[in-house]
Every structure is written in C-alpha cells, then in structure tokens.
C-alpha positions as a Markdown table, in Angstrom:
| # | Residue | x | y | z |
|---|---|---|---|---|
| 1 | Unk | -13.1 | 7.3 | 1.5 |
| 2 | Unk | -12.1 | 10.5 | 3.3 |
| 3 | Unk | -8.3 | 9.5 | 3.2 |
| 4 | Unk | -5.9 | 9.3 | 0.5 |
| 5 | Unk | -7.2 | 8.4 | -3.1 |
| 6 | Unk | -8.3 | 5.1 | -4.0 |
| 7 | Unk | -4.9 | 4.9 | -6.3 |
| 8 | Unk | -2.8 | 5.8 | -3.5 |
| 9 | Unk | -4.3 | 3.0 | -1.2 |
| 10 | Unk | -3.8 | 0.4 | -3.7 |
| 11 | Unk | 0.2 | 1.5 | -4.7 |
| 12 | Unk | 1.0 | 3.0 | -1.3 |
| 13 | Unk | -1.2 | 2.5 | 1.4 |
| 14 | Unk | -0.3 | 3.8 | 4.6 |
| 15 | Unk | 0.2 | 1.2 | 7.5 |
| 16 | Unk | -2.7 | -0.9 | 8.0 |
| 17 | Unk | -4.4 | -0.1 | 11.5 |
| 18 | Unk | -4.5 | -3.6 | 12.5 |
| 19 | Unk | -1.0 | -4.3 | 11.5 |
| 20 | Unk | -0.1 | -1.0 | 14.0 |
| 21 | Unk | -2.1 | -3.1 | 16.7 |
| 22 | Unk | -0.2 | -6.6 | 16.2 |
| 23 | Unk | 3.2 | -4.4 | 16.3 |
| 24 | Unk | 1.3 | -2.8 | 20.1 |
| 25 | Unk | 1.1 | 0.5 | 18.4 |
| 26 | Unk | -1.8 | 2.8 | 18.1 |
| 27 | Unk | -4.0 | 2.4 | 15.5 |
| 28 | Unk | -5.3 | 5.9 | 14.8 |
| 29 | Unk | -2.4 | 6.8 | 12.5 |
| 30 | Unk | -3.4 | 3.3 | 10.1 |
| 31 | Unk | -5.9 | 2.6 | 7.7 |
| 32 | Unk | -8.3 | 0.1 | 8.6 |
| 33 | Unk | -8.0 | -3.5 | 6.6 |
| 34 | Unk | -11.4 | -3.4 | 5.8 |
| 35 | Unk | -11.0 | -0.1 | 4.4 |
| 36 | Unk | -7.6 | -0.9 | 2.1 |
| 37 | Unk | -10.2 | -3.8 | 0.8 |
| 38 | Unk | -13.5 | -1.8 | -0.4 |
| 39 | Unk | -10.7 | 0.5 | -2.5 |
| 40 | Unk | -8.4 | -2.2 | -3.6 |
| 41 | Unk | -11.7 | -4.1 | -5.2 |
| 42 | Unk | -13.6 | -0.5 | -6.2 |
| 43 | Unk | -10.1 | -0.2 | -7.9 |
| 44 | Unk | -10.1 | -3.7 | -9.9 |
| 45 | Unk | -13.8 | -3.0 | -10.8 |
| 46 | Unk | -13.0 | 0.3 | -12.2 |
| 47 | Unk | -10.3 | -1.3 | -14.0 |
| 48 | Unk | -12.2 | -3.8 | -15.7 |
| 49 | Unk | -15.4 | -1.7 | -16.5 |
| 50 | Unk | -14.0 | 0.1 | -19.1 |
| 51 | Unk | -11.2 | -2.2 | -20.0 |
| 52 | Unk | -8.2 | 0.5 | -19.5 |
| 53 | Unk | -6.2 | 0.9 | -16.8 |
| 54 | Unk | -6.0 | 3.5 | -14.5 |
C-alpha cells in the first residue's frame, strides 16, 4: 500500500473511491474498496498471528 498505514485505513480510512462515485464525485481523492479490504484483513491476520493486538 502506498497510502496511509494499514492502521490508519482500518480506524480512519479516507473516503472510499466508490463511495465518492455513488455521491457523483471524483474518485481520485478516495481509496479504492478493494484496497480498504486487503488492509482491513492483512490487519485481522496480523492481529491473530501473534495473539496481541496492534
């Protein structure tokens, strides 16, 4: 992820790109669903891999 950190996507992610879309505003400045999802997991798997949380 080139964006934000992984923690900051799961507590405050920025406007999601296809939300922007459904409101009829540009995308660009959102981060993609698909995107929120991969860190959101990677984030639940690193929680449970070590069995602290981060």
């Amino acid at each position: 992820m080139t964006g934000p950190s992984a923690a900051t996507v799961v507590s405050r992610p920025s406007w999601v790109a296809e939300t922007l879309t459904g409101m009829g505003l540009h995308p660009s400045d959102g981060t993609p669903a698909a995107e929120v999802a991969r860190e959101y997991v990677a984030h639940l798997d690193a929680r449970t891999s070590d069995g602290r949380k981060r």
